[in-house]
TIVEXKE-940852 format. One record per atom (N, C-alpha, C): residue in one letter; x, y, z; atom name. Coordinates in pm, 1 decimal. Layout:
<rs>
{'A',{X,Y,Z},'CA'}
...
</rs>
This chain:
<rs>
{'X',{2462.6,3720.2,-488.7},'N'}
{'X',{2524.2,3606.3,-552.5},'CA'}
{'X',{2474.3,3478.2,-482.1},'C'}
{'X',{2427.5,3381.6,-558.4},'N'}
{'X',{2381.1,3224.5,-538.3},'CA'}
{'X',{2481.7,3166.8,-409.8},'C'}
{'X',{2444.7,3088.6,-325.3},'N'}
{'X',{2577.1,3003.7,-259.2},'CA'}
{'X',{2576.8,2860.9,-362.2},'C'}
{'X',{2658.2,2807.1,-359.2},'N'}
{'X',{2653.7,2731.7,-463.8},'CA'}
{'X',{2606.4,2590.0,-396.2},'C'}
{'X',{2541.6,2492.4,-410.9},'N'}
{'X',{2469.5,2420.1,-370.0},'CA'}
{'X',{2568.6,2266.1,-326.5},'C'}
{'X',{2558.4,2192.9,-224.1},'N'}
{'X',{2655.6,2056.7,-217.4},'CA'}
{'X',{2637.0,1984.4,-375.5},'C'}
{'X',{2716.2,1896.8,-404.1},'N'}
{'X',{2674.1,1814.4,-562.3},'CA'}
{'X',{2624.5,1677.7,-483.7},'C'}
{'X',{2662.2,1657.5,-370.7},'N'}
{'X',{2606.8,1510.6,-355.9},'CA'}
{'X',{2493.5,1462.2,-244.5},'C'}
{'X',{2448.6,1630.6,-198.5},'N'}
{'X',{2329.5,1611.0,-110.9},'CA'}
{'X',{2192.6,1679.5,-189.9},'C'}
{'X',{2115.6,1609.4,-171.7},'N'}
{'X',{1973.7,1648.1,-286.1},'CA'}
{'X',{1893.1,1740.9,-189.8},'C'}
{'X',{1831.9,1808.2,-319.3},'N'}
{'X',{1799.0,1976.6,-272.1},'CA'}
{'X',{1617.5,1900.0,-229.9},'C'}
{'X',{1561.5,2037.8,-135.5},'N'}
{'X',{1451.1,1999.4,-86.0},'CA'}
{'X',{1338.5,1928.3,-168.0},'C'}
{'X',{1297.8,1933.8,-255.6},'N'}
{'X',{1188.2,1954.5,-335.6},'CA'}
{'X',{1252.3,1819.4,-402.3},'C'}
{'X',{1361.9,1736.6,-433.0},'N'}
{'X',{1407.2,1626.6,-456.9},'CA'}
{'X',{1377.1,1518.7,-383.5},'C'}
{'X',{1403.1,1535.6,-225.7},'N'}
{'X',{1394.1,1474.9,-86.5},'CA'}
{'X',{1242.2,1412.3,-79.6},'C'}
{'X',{1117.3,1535.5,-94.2},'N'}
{'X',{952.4,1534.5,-81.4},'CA'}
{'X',{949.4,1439.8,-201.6},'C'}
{'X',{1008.3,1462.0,-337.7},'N'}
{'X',{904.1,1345.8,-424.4},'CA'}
{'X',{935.6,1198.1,-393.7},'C'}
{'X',{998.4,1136.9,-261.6},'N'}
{'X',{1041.7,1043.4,-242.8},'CA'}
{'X',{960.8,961.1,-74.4},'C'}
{'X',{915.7,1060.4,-74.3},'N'}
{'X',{855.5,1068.1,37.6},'CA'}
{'X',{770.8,961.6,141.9},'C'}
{'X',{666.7,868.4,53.0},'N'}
{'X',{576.1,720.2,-19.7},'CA'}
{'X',{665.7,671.0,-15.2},'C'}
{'X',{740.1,614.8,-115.7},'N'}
{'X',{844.2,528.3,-140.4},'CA'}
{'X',{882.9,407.0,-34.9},'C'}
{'X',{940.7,444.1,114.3},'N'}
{'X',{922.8,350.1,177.7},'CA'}
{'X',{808.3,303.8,233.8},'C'}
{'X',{707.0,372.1,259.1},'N'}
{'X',{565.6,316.8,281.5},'CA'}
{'X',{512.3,204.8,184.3},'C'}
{'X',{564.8,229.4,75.2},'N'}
{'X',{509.3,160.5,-64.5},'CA'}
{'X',{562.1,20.7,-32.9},'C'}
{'X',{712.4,30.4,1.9},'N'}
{'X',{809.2,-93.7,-3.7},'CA'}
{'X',{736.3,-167.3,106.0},'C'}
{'X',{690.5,-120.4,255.6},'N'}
{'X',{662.9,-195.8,313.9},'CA'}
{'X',{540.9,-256.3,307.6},'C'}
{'X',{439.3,-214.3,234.4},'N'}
{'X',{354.4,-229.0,175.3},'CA'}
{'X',{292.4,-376.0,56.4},'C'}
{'X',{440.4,-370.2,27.8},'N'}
{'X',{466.8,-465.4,-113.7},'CA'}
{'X',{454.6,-598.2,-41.5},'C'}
{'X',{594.6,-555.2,75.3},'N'}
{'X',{613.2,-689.9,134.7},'CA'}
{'X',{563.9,-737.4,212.0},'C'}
{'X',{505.2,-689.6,262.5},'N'}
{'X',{383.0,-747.2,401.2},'CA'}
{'X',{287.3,-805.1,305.3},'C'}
{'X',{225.8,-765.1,198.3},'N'}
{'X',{129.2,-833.0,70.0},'CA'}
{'X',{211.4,-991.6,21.5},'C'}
{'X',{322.0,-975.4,27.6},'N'}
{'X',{395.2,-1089.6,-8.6},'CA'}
{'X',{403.9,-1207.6,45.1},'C'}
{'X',{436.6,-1117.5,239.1},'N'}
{'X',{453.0,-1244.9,293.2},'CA'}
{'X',{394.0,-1258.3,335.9},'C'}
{'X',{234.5,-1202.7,341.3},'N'}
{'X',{148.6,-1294.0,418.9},'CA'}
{'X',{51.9,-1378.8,272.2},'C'}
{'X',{103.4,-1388.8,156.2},'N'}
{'X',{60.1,-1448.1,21.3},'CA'}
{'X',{130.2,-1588.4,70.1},'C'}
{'X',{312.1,-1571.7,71.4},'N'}
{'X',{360.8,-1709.0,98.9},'CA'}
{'X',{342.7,-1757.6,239.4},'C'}
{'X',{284.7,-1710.9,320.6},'N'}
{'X',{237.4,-1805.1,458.7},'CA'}
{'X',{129.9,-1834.5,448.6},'C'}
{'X',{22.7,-1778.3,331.3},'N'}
{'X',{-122.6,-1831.1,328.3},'CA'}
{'X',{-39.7,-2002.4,208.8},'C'}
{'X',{-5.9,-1970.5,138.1},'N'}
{'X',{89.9,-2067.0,51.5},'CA'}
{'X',{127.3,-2198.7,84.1},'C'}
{'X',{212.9,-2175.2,193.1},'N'}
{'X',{281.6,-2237.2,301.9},'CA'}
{'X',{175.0,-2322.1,395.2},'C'}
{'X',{65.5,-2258.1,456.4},'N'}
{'X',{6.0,-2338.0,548.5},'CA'}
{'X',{-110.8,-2418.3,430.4},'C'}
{'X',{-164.5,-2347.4,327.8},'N'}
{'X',{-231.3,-2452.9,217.7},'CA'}
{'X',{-148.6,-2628.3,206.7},'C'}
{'X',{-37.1,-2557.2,190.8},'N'}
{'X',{68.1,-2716.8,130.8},'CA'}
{'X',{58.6,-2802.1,240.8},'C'}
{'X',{92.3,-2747.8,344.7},'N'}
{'X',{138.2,-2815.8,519.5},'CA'}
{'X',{6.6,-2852.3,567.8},'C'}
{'X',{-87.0,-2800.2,541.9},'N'}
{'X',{-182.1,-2860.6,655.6},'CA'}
{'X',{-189.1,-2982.0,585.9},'C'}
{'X',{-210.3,-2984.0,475.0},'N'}
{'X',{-254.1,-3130.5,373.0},'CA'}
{'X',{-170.0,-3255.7,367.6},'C'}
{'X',{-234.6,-3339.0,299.4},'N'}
{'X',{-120.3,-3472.8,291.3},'CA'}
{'X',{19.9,-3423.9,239.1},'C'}
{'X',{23.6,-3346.5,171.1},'N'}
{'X',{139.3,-3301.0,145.9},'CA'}
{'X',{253.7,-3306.2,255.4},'C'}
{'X',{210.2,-3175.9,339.8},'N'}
{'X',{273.5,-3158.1,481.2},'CA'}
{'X',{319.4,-3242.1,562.7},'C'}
{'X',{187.5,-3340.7,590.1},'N'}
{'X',{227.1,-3481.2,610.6},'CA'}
{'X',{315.0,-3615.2,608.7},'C'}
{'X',{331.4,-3590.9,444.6},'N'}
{'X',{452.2,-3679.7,385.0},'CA'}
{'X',{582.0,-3611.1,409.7},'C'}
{'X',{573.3,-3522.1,380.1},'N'}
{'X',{693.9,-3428.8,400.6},'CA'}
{'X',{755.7,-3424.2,495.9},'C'}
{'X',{689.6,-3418.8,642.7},'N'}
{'X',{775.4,-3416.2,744.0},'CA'}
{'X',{772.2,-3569.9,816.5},'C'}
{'X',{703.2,-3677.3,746.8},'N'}
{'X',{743.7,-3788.5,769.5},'CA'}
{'X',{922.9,-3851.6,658.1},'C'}
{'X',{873.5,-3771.0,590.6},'N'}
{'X',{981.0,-3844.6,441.5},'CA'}
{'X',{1140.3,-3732.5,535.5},'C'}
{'X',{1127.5,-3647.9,598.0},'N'}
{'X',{1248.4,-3566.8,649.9},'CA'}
{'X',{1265.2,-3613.7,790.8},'C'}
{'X',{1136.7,-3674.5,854.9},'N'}
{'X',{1258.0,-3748.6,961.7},'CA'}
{'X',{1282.2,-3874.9,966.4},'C'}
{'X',{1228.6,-3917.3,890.7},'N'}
{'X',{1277.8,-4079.6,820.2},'CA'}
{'X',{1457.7,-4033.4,746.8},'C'}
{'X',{1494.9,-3961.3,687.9},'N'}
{'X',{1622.6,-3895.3,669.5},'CA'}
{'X',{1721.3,-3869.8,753.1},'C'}
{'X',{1659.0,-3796.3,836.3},'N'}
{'X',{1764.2,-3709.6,925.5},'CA'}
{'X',{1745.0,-3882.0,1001.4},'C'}
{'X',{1681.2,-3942.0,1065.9},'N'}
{'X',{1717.6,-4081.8,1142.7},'CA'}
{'X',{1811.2,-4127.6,1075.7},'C'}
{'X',{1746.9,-4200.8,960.3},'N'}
{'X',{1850.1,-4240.7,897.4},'CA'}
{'X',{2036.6,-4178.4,894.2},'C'}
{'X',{2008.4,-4065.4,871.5},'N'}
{'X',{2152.4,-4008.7,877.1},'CA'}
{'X',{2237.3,-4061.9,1025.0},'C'}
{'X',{2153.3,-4004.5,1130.2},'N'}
{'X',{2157.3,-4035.6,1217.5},'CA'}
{'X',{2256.5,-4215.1,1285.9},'C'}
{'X',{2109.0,-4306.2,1204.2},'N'}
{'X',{2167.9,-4471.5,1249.7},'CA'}
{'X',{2069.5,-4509.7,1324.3},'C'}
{'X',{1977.6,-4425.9,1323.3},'N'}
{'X',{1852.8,-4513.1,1432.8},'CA'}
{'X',{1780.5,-4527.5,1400.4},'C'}
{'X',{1740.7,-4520.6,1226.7},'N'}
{'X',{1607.5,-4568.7,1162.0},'CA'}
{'X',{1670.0,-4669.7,1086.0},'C'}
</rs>
């Protein structure tokens, strides 16, 4: 006679087709974030970058009282 199997723990051969899966995920995201830091340093090195962190501490002074 069969033993009858848990209902909420997955049988072997369930477990293996899953196996990739997190390799894949980390995979995805390391592709991602080194897409938005290539992204990121395009914008920043340029005048962009430039204005930007002039136009944010011209702000925060301001907030401040000393610009």
């Amino acid at each position: 006679m069969p033993r009858p199997t848990h209902p909420t723990r997955p049988r072997r051969h369930e477990r293996r087709a899953q196996d990739g899966i997190t390799t894949a995920e980390y995979a995805v995201g390391t592709a991602a974030g080194a897409g938005l830091a290539g992204l990121l340093y395009t914008m920043l090195s340029g005048g962009f970058g430039d204005q930007l962190l002039t136009t944010l501490f011209d702000h925060v002074l301001g907030l401040l009282g000393v610009g």
